[in-house]
N, C-alpha and C positions, 0 to 999 in steps of 0.2 A: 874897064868892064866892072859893073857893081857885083856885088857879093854874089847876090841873087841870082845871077844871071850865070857867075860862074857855078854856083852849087847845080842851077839847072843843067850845064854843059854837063858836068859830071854824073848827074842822077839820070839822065836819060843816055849815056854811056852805057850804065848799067843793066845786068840781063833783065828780066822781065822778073825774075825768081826775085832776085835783089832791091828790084825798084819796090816790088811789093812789102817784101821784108821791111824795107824802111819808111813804106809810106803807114806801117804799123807800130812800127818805132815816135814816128813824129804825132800819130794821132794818139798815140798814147801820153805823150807828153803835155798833152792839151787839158785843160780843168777839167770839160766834157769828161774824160774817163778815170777822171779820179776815181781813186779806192772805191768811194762810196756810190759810184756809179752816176756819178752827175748833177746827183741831188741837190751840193749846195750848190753848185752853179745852177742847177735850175732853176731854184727856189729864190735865189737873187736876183736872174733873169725876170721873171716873174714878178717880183718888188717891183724892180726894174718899169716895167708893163702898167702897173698900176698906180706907181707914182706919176708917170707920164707918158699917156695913152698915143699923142703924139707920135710917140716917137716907135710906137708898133707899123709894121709894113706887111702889105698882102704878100702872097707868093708869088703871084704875079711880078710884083716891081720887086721882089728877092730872085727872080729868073731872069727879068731884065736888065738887073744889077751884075750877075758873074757874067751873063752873055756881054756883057758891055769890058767887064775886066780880063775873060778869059777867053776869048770869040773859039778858042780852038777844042772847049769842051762837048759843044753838043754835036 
């Protein structure tokens, strides 16, 4: 069983109180909520966007991208 799959066993074990607790725990350790509230990540993002327009995506194919990885979300 890969990691994932066991940390998932475990995190959906969890009460509802708990699962929440930690799903605030992990988005917090994300650049997104850096101190500065995201800024450099945005702002790199961004660079990101304008050195290579390419590689920007509608919301559309960003909707059809997690339905395809996560079918169990919507």
């Amino acid at each position: 069983m890969s990691v994932i799959a066991e940390a998932e066993k475990l995190v959906f074990s969890l009460s509802e109180k708990d699962r929440a607790e930690l799903v605030g725990k992990i988005l917090r350790s994300l650049p997104l909520y850096a101190e500065d509230g995201g800024l450099v990540e945005a702002r790199r993002r961004d660079r990101e966007m304008d050195e290579n327009p390419d590689s920007i995506i509608t919301m559309e194919q960003l909707d059809g991208m997690i339905s395809k990885r996560f079918p169990f979300v919507r």
